[in-house]
C-alpha positions as CSV (number, residue, x, y, z in Angstrom):
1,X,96.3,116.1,108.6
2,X,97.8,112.7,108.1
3,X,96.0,110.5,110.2
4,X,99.7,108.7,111.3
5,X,100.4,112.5,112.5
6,X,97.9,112.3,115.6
7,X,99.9,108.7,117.0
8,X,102.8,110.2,116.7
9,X,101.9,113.5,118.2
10,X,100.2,111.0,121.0
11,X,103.3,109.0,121.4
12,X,105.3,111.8,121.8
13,X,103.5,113.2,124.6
14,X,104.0,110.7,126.8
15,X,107.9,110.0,126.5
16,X,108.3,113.2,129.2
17,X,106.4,111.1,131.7
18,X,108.0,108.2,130.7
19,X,111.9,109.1,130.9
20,X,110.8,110.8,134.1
21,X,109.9,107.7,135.2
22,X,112.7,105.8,134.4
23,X,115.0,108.7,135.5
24,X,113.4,108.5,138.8
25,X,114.1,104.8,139.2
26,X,117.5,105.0,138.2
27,X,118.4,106.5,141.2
28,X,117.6,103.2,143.3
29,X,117.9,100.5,140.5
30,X,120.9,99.6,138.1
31,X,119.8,100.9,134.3
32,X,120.2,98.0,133.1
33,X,117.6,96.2,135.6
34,X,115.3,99.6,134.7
35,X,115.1,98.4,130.9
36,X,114.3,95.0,131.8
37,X,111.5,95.9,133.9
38,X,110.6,98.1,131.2
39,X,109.7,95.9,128.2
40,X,108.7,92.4,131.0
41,X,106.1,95.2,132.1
42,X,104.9,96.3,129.0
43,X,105.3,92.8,127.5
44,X,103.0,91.6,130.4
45,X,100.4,95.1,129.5
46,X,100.0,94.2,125.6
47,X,99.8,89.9,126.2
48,X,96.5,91.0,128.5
49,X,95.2,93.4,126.3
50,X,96.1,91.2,123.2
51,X,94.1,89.0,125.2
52,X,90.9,90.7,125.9
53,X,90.8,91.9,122.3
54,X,90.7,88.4,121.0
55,X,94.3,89.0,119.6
56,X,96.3,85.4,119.1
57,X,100.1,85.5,119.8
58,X,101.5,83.9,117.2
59,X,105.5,83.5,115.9
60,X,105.4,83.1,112.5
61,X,108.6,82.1,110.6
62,X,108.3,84.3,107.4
63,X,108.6,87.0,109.7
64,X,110.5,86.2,112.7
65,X,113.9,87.6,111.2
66,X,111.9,90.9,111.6
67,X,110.7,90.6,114.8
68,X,113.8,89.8,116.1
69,X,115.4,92.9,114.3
70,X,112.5,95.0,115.6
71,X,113.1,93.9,119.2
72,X,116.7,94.1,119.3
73,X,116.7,97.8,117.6
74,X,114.2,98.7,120.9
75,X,115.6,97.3,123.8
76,X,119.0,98.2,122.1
77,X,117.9,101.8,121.8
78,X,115.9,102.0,125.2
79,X,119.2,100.5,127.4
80,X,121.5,103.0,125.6
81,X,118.7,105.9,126.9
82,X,118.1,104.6,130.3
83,X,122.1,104.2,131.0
84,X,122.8,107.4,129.4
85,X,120.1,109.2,132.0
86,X,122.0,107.9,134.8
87,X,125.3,109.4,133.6
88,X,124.4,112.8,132.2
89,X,121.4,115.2,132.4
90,X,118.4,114.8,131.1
91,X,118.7,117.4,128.4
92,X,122.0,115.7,127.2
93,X,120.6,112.6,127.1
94,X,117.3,113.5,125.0
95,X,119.6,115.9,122.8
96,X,121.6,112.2,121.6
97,X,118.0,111.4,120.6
98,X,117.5,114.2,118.0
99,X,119.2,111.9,115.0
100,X,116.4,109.5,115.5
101,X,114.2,110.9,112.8
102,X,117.3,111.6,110.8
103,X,118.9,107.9,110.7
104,X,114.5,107.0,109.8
105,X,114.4,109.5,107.0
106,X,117.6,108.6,105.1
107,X,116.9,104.6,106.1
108,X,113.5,104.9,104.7
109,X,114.3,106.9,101.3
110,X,117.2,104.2,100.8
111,X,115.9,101.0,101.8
112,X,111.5,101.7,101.6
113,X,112.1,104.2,98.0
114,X,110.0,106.6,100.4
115,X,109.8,109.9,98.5
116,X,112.0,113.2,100.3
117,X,110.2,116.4,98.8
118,X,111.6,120.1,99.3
119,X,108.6,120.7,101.5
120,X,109.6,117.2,104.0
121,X,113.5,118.7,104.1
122,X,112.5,122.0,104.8
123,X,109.9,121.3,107.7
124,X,112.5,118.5,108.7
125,X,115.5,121.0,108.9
126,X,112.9,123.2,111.0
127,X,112.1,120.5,113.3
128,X,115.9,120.0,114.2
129,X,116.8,122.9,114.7
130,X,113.9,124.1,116.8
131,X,114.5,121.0,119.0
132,X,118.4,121.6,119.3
133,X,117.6,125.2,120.0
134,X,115.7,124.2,122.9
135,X,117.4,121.2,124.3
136,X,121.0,122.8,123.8
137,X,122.5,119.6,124.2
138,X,126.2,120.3,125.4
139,X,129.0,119.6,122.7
140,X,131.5,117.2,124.9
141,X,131.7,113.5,123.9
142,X,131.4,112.0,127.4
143,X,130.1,108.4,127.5
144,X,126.8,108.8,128.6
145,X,126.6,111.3,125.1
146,X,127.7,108.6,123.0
147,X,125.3,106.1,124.4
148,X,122.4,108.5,123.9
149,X,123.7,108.9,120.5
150,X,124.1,104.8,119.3
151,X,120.8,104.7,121.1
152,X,118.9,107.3,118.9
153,X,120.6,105.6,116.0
154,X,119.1,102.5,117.5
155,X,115.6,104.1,117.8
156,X,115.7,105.4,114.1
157,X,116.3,102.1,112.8
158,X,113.8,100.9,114.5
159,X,111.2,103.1,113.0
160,X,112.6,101.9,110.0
161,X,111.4,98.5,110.7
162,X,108.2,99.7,111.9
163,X,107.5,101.1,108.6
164,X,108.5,97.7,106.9
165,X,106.4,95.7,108.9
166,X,103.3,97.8,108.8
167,X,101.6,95.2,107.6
168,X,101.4,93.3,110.7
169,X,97.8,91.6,111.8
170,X,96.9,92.8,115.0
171,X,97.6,95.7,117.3
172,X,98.7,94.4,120.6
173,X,100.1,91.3,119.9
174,X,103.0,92.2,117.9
175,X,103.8,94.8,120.5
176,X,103.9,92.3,123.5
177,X,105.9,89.6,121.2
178,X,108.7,92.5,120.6
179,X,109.0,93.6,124.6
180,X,108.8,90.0,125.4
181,X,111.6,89.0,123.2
182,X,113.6,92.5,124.1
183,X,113.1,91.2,128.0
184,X,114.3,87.6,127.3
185,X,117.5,89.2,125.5
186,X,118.3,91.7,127.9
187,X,117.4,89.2,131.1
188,X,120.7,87.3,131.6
189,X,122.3,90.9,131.7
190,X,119.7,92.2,133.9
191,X,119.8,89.9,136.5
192,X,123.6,88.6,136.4
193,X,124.2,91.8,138.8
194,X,121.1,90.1,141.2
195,X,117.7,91.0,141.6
196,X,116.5,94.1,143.5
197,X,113.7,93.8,146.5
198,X,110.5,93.5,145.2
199,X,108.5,95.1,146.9
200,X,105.2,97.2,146.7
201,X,107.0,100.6,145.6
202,X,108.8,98.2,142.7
203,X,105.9,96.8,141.5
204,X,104.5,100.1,141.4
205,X,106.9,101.5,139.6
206,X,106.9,98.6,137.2
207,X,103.3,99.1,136.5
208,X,103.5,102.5,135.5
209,X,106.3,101.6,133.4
210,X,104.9,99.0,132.0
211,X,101.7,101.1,131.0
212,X,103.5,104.3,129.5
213,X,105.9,102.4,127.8
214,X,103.4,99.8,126.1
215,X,100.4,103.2,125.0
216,X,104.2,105.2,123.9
217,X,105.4,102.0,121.6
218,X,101.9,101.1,120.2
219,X,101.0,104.9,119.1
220,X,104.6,104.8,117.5
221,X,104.1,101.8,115.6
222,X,100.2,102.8,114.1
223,X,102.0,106.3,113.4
224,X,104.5,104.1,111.1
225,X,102.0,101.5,109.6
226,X,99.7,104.8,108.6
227,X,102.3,107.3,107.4
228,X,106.0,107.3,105.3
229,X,108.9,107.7,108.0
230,X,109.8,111.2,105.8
231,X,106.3,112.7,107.1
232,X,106.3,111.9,110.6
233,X,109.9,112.5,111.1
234,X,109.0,116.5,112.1
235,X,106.6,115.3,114.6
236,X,109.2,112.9,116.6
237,X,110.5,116.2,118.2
238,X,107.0,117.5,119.6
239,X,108.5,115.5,123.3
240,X,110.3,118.2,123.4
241,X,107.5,120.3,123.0
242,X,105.6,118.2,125.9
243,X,108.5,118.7,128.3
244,X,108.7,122.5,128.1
245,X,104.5,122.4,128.9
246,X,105.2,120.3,131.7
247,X,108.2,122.5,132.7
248,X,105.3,125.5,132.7
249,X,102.2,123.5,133.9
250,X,103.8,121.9,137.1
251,X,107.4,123.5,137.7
252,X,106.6,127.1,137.1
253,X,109.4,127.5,134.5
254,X,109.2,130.2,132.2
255,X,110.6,129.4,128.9
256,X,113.2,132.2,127.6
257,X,113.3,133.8,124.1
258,X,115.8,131.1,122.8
259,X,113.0,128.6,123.7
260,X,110.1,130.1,122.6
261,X,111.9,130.7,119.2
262,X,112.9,126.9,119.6
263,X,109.0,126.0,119.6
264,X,108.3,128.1,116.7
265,X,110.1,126.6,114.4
266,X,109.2,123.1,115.9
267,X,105.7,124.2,115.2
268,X,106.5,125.5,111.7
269,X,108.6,122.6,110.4
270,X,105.4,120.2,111.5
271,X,103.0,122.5,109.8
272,X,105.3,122.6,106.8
273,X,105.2,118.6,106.8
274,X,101.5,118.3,107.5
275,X,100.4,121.0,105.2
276,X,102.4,119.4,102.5
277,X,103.9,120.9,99.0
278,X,100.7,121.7,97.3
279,X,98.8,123.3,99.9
280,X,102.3,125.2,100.7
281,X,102.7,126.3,97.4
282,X,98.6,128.0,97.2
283,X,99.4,129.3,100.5
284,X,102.5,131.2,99.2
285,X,100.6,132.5,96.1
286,X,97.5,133.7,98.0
287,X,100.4,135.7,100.4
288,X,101.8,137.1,97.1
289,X,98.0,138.0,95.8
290,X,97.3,139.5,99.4
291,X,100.5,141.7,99.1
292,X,100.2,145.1,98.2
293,X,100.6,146.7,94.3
294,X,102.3,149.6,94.3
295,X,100.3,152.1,92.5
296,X,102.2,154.6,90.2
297,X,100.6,158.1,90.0
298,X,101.6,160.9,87.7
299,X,101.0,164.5,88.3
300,X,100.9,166.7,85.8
301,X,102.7,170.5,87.4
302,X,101.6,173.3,85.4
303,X,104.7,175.0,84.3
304,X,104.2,179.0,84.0
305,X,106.4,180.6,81.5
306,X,107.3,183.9,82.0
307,X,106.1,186.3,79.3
308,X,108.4,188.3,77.6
């Protein structure tokens, strides 16, 4: 397997955990002020481990125009999410997501000449339809739906950019210059409305934040700077994946035949993506050799004729 496969199956574990989070919050904090607290937190996370790793933070001009797009494209796509999960449910919200990988794919074959094969279409087209199957996002065009959907429009975009910039030195640093410079741009916003009490269940809700959303954004970017955009697009739907196991592990909820069909074809668009055209291909041919020939027999009946 791709090795850009594994971060992004990583990443995409998390983000239950981490819009649980931020759902959570929402219901004492204004979204807005949740987003902020979001990417200062994680900004704060990645500058300390850029630290102890011996990583230097460093602006470069050549490359700033990107940084800036990359940041914006984030906190742009995170607001939209967090002040869409205050508005509708959960499922709606994450459903506006689902054109993420889409927007990626056809931003990456026009802009990055990434290649689109039948066998990334197909597991692609799998992938979607497993995950709407499962989230059954509702079909009204409230607000909080059309935020969700700029914001996964937003997010794909920002994969994009990912995948541009995969050159990048370092691993933490580039992560804490984005959320820093997504925090400055969202701060007079954030705090125009006033800031909250800080207190100790704040801070401790900022430090989880600040810890999911910094491992979540790092995995995402390797996954990127390791692997075309029309690979791992498949594999940004295994959240959904993560929050029905959660759903079983700690809520006891049994997932129903529509969902279980939902994860199949999750599971078989990734394994269609991963396996890729080649090892598709031999895999169809050894199912033909495998299937059985039919045999043609003749038997011969003796025909009596009666004697005269």
């Amino acid at each position: 397997m791709k090795n850009g496969i594994w971060f992004i199956l990583a990443a995409m574990s998390l983000t239950p955990a981490l819009d649980g989070v931020a759902k959570e919050m929402s219901l004492t904090y204004a979204p807005i002020f949740i987003c902020f607290t979001r990417y200062l937190s994680a900004g704060l996370v990645s500058l300390a481990a850029a630290r102890l790793r011996g990583e230097r933070l460093r602006v470069e001009r050549a490359g700033l125009g990107g940084q800036l797009l990359s940041a914006a494209l984030m906190m742009g796509a995170m607001t939209s999410f967090i002040m869409a999960l205050s508005m509708v449910p959960m499922a709606e919200a994450v459903g506006g997501f689902l054109i993420a990988p889409i927007v990626s794919t056809a931003l990456s074959v026009i802009f990055l000449g990434e290649r689109l094969t039948r066998t990334r279409v197909i597991g692609s087209l799998l992938s979607i339809l497993g995950a709407v199957i499962i989230m059954d996002p509702g079909m009204g065009l409230e607000q909080g739906t059309l935020l969700a959907l700029a914001g996964g429009a937003m997010l794909g975009g920002f994969y994009t950019v990912s995948r541009a910039h995969r050159a990048a030195s370092g691993t933490f640093a580039p992560l804490a210059l984005q959320s820093l410079m997504g925090a400055a741009m969202i701060a007079p916003l954030a705090l125009a409305e006033g800031v909250p009490a800080i207190d100790a269940t704040y801070l401790c809700w900022a430090a989880l934040l600040g810890v999911l959303s910094a491992m979540c954004h790092l995995l995402t970017i390797l996954a990127f700077r390791l692997s075309e955009a029309t690979v791992l697009a498949p594999f940004t739907y295994f959240n959904v994946i993560a929050a029905v196991a959660v759903g079983i592990v700690f809520f006891g909820e049994i997932p129903g035949e529509a969902t279980l069909s939902g994860l199949v074809a999750l599971v078989a668009g990734g394994l269609i993506t991963a396996a890729g055209p080649g090892q598709v291909s031999a895999l169809l041919a050894r199912l033909d050799v495998l299937r059985p020939t039919p045999v043609s027999v003749r038997v011969r009946v003796p025909v009596s004729v009666p004697a005269r």
